[in-house]
C-alpha positions in Angstrom: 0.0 0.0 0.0 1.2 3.7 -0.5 3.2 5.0 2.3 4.8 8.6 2.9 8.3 6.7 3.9 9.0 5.2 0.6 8.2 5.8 -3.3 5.8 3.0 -3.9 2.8 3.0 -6.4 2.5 6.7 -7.6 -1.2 6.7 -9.2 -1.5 10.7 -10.0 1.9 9.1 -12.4 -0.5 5.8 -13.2 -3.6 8.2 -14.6 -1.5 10.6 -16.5 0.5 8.1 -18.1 -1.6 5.8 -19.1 -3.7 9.0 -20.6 -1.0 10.0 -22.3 -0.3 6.4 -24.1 -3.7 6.1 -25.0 -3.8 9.8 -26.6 -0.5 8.5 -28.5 -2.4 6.1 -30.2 -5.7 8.2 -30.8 -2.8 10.8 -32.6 -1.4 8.4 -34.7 -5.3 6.8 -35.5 -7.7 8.7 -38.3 -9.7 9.1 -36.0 -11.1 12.3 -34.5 -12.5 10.8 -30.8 -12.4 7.6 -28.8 -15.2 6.5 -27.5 -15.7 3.4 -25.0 -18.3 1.5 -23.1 -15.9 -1.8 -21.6 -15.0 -1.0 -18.4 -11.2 -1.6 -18.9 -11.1 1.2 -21.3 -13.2 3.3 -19.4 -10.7 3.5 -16.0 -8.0 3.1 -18.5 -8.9 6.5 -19.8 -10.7 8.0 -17.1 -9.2 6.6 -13.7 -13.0 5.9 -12.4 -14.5 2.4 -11.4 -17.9 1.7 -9.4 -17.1 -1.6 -8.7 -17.3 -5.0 -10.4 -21.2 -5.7 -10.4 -21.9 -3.4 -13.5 -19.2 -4.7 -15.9 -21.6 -6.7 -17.7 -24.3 -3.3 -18.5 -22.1 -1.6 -20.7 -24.5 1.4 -19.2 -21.2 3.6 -18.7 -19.4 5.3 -21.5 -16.4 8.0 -22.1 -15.3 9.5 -24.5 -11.6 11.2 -25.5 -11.2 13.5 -28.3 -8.2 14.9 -30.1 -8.5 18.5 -28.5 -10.2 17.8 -25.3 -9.4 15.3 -21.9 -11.5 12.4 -21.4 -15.8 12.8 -20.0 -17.5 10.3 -18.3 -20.9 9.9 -18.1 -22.1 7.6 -15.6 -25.2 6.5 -12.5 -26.3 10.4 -11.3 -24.9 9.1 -7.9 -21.6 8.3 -9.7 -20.9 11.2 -11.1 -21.6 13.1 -8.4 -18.9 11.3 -6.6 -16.7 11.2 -9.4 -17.3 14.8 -9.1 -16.1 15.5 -5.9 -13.0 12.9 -5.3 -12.3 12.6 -9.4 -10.3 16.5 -9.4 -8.4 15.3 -12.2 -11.7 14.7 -14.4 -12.1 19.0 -13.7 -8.8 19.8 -15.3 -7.1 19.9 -18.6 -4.0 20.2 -20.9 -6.0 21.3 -23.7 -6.5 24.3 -25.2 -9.9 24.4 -26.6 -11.3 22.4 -23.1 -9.8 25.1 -20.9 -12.1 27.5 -18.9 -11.3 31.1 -20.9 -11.0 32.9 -17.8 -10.0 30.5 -15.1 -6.6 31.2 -13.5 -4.3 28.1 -14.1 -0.9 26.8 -12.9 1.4 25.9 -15.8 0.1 23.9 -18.3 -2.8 22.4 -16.2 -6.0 24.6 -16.0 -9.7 23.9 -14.9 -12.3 22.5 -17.6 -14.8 24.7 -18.9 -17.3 22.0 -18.4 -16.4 19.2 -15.8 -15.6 15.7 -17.3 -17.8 14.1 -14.8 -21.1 14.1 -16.1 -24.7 12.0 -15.7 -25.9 9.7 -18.4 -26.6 6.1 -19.3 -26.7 3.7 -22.1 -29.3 1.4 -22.6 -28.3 -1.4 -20.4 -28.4 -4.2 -23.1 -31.8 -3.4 -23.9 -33.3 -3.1 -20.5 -34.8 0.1 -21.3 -37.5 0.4 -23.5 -36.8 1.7 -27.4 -38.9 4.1 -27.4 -37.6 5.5 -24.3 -34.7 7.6 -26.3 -31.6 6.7 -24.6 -30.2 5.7 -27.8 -30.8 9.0 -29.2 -29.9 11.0 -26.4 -26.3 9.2 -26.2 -25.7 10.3 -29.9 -26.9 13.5 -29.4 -24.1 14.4 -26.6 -21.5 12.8 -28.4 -22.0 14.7 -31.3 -22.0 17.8 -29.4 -18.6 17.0 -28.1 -17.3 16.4 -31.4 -18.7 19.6 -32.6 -17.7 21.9 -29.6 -13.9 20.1 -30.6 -14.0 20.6 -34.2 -14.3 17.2 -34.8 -17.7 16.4 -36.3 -16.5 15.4 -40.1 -14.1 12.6 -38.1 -14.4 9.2 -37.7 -15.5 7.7 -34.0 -14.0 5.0 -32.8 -15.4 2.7 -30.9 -14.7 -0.4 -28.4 -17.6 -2.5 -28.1 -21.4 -1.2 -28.7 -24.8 -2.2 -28.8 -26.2 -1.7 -31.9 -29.1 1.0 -30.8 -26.1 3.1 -30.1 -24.6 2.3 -33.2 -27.5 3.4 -35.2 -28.3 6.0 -33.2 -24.8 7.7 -33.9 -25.1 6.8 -37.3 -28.4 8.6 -37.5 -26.5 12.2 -36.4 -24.2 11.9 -39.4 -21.0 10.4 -37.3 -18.8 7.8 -39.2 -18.8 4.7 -36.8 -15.6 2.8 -36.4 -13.1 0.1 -34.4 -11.8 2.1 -32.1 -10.9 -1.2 -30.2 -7.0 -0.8 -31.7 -6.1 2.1 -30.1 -7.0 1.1 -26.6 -5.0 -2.7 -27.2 -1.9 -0.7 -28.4 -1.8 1.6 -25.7 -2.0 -0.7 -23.2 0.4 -3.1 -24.8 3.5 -2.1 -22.8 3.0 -1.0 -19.0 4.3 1.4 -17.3 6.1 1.2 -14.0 3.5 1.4 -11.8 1.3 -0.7 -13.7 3.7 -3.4 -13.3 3.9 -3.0 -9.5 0.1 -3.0 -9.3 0.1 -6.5 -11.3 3.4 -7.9 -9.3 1.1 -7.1 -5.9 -1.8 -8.9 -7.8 0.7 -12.1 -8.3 2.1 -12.0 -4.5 -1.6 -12.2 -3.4 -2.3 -15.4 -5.2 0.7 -17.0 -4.1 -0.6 -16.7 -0.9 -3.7 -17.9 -1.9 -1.7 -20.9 -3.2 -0.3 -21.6 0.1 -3.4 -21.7 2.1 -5.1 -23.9 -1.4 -2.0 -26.6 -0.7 -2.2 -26.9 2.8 -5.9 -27.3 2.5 -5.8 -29.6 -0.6 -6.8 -33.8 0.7 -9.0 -36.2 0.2 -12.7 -35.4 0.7 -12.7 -31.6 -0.2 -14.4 -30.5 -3.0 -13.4 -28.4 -5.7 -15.7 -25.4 -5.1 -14.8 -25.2 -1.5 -11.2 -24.9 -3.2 -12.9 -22.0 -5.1 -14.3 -20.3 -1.7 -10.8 -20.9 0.4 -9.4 -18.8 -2.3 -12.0 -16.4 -3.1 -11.8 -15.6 1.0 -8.0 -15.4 1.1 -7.9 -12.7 -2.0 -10.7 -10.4 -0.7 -8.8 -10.9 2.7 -5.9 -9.2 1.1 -7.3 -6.7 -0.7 -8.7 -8.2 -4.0 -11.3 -5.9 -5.4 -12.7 -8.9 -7.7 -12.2 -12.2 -8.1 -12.8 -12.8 -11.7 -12.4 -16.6 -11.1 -11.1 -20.0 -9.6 -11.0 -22.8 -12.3 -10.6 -25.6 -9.8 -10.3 -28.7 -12.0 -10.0 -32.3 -10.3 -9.5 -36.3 -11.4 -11.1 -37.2 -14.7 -12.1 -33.9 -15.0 -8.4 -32.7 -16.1 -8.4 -34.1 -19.4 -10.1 -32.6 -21.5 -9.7 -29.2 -19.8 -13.6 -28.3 -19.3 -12.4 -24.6 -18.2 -15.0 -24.4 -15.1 -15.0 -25.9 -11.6 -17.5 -28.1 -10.2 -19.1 -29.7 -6.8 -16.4 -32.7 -7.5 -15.0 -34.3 -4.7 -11.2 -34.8 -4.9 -9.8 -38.4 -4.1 -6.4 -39.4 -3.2 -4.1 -39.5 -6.1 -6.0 -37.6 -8.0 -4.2 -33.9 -10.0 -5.6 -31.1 -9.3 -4.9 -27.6 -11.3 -6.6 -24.2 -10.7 -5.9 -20.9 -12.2 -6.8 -17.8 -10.0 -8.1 -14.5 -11.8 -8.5 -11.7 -9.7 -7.8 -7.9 -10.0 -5.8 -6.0 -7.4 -6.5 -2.1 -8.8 -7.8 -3.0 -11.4 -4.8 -5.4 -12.7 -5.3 -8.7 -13.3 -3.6 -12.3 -12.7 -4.1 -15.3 -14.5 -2.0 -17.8 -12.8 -2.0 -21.8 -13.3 -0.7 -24.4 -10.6 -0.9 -28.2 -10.5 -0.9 -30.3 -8.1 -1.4 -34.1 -7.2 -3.5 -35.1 -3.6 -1.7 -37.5 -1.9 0.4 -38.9 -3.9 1.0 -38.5 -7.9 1.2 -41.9 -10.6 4.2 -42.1 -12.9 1.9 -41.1 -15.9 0.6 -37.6 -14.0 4.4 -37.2 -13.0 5.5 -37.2 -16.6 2.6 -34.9 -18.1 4.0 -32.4 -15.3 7.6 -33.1 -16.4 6.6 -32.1 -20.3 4.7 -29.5 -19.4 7.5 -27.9 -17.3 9.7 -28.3 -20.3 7.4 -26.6 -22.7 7.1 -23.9 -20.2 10.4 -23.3 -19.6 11.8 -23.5 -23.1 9.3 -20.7 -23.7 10.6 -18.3 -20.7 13.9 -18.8 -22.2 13.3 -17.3 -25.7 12.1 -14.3 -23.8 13.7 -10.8 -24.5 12.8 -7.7 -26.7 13.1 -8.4 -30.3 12.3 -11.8 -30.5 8.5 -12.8 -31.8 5.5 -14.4 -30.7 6.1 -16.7 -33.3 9.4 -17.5 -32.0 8.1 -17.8 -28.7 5.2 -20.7 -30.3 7.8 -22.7 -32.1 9.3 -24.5 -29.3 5.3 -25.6 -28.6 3.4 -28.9 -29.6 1.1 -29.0 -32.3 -2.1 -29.6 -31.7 -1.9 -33.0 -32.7 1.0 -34.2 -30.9 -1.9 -33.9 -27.7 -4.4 -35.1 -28.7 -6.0 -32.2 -31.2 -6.8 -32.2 -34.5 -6.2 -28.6 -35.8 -5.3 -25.4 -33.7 -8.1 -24.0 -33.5 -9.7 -27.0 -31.6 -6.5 -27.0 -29.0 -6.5 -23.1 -29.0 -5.5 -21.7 -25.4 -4.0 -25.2 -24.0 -0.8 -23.9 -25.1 -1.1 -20.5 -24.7 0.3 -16.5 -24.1 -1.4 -13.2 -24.0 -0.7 -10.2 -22.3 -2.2 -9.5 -18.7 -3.1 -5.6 -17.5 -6.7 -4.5 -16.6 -8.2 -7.6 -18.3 -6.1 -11.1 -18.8 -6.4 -11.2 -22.2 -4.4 -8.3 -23.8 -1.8 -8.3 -26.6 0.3 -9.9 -27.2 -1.2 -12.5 -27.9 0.9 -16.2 -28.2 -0.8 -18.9 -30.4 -0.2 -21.4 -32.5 -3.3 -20.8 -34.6 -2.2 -17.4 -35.1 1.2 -16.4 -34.1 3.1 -17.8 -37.2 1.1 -16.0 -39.9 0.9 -12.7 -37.4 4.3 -12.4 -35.1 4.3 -9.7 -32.9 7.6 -8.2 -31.5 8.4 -8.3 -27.9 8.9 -5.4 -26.1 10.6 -4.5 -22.7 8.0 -3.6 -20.6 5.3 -6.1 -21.8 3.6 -8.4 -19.2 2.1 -11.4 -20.3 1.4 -14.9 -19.3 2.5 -17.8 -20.8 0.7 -21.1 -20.2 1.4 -25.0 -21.1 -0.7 -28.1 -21.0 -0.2 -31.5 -21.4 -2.4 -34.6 -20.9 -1.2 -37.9 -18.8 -0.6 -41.2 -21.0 -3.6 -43.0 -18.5 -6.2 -40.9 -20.3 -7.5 -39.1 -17.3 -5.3 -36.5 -15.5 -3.2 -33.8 -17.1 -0.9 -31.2 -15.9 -1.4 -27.1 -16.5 1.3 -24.5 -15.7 1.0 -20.7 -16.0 4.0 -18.1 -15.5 3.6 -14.2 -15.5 6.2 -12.2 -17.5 8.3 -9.1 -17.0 10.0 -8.3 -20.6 13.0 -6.7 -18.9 16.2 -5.0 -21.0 18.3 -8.4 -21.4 15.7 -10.6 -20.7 12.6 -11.7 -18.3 11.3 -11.9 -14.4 8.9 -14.3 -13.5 6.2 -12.7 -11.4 4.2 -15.7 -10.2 6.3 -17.0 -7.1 4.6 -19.9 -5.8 6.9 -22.9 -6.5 6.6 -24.9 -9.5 9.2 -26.3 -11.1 8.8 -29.8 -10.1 5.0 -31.3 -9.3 4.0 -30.8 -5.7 1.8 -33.4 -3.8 -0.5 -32.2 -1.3 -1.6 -33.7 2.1 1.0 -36.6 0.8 2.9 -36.6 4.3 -0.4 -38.4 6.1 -0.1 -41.2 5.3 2.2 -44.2 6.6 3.0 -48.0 5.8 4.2 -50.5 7.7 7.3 -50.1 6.2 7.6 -46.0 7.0 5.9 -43.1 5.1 3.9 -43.9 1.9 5.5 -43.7 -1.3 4.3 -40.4 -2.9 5.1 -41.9 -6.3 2.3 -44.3 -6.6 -0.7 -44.8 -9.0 -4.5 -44.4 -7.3 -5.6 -48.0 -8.4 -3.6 -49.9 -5.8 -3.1 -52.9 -7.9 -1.2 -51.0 -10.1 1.9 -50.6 -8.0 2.3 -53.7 -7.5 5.8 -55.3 -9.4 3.5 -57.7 -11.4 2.6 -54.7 -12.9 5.1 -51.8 -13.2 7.6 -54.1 -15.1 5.0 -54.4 -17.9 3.6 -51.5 -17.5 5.7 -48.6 -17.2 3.9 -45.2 -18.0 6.9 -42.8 -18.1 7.4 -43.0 -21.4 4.5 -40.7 -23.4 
């Protein structure tokens, strides 16, 4: 947290650089204005959130033009507070969005109208057509692009509903994807950006310690979900986006959601915790096995460790996504029978106020569309790979710094060999069990692990 004893997280720096990316991008666009209704655009460009409940309404919207500073229109009772603890909505850089006659200090001066402003969208529908919400949006953000000089420019704009759409349409402004310029802007992070998403990671390796300690037989996989839910909002998580808590049989194929499954002993276990800490996200994948771990499950971890960490090592600006994706499997070599169908097993995008930003790493996509590593991009990397007994599988995720020379890993929580959890409980007569063991008993025995050896996939 910010202190007055050390220079920490500096967020008047984090709103005024991040502004001043995005209007980068806008400048080098053809387009005149910006507008957005996804909430990680919005506090991208505006530094204002209401909390997590409303992300799905696209009811907020802002808007940033070439010759004015960013307006918000949101809930009455929003702006109002946005109003009175959002100062730096009331100021501006800009010329033509200065008060004429207000004294100023430097190159900062107070708006001529405040960027903090009521209005609403038409919350996907909710409100009837006839209503005019539509048409009263398009009206105010064709006066902005009038009062700016900008009403023969093109809009661009994130995500919309199409009532909006035609609505803007209707007042003569030339509708287009304005979703380009937000992406590039937030490609590469800035300092405290990467702080904010380093103190997202050191949360959920906590969350990972209490999840391992907790991990045994009989627990199901959403009380996994709530132990780490409780532990992030504990430390300070404003959201958590999600717990895939994925168990037993369940691991292969990968069905991407938790259940009320109950975990058994031997079985693997993976989760991946997505949770925002300021707004920046984590998406962070460990694997474990409950009790003790079979050869097969041993060896899926093993391969996907090596995958992982051929990956890391490629890392540095200059090198590609592609480059990055060559030292992955194809799709086939798993189990898959193009890309497409094994997209996001083996797996990289770039991680900021949503998890799924550029770059993007892909096998479907990366070779035909590199992108160029920068320094200062943080993205996850993530690696799959699914046991030769048909059932389990083993899923790691790493974080990424891009540093000058190279990379820093950013998810802490060990992981470079598999961990078994709860496996110290239990004891034979001939001294604590053997945590290298398959689940069916028989299995183990000599009759059958001559024959039968699974560590070869």
């Amino acid at each position: 947290m910010s202190v007055d004893w050390e220079a920490r997280i500096d967020f008047e720096r984090l709103r005024s650089e991040r502004l001043a990316k995005l209007r980068a991008q806008l400048e080098k666009s053809d387009m005149g204005a910006i507008l957005a209704f996804d909430f990680s655009n919005i506090r991208y460009m505006t530094a204002t959130h209401i909390g997590t409940w409303a992300m799905d309404k696209l009811i907020r919207f802002s808007l940033l033009t070439r010759n004015s500073d960013p307006i918000s229109w949101d809930f009455g009772s929003a702006a109002k507070h946005h109003e009175l603890y959002n100062p730096w909505l009331n100021q501006t850089s800009m010329e033509m969005d200065a008060h004429p006659h207000a004294p100023h200090h430097g190159a900062i001066k107070p708006r001529e109208e405040n960027g903090a402003r009521a209005g609403v969208s038409v919350l996907r529908g909710a409100f009837h057509p006839d209503a005019g919400i539509a048409e009263s949006l398009a009206k105010r953000i064709k006066r902005e692009l009038e009062k700016f000089g900008l009403a023969d420019e093109a809009l661009g704009v994130d995500v919309i509903e199409l009532p909006i759409m035609f609505a803007l349409q209707r007042e003569g402004i030339t509708v287009v994807d304005g979703q380009q310029v937000f992406m590039e802007a937030r490609r590469v992070k800035t300092s405290d950006e990467i702080g904010l998403l380093s103190q997202a990671a050191s949360m959920v390796d906590a969350a990972y310690e209490d999840l391992y300690e907790f991990l045994r037989p009989g627990v199901r996989e959403n009380e996994a979900v709530g132990l780490v839910a409780n532990k992030l909002y504990s430390l300070g998580s404003e959201y958590v986006e999600g717990v895939n808590a994925i168990s037993g049989e369940r691991c292969a194929p990968h069905p991407h959601v938790y259940s009320d499954r109950l975990i058994r002993p031997g079985d693997p276990a993976f989760f991946d915790i997505l949770h925002s800490f300021n707004g920046y996200r984590t998406c962070y994948y460990r694997t474990f096995s409950v009790g003790s771990a079979s050869r097969a499950q041993r060896d899926a971890y093993v391969r996907a460790r090596e995958y992982m960490d051929a990956a890391i090592a490629l890392v540095k600006p200059g090198v590609t996504t592609a480059d990055i994706v060559s030292v992955w499997p194809k799709a086939q070599e798993f189990g898959f029978p193009d890309e497409e169908a094994a997209f996001a097993l083996q797996y990289g995008h770039g991680v900021g106020l949503s998890i799924w930003e550029k770059p993007i790493f892909s096998r479907l996509v990366s070779f035909d569309h590199p992108e160029v590593i920068e320094e200062g991009m943080v993205f996850a990397l993530e690696t799959y790979w699914p046991a030769s007994d048909g059932w389990g599988a083993a899923r790691i995720e790493e974080e990424l710094v891009v540093t000058a020379d190279g990379c820093e890993v950013i998810t802490k929580f060990p992981a470079e060999n598999l961990m078994v959890a709860g496996g110290q409980r239990y004891f034979t007569v001939d001294g604590p069990m053997n945590l290298t063991r398959d689940s069916q008993s028989h299995l183990n025995s000599p009759l059958f692990t001559a024959n039968n050896d699974s560590s070869s996939i």
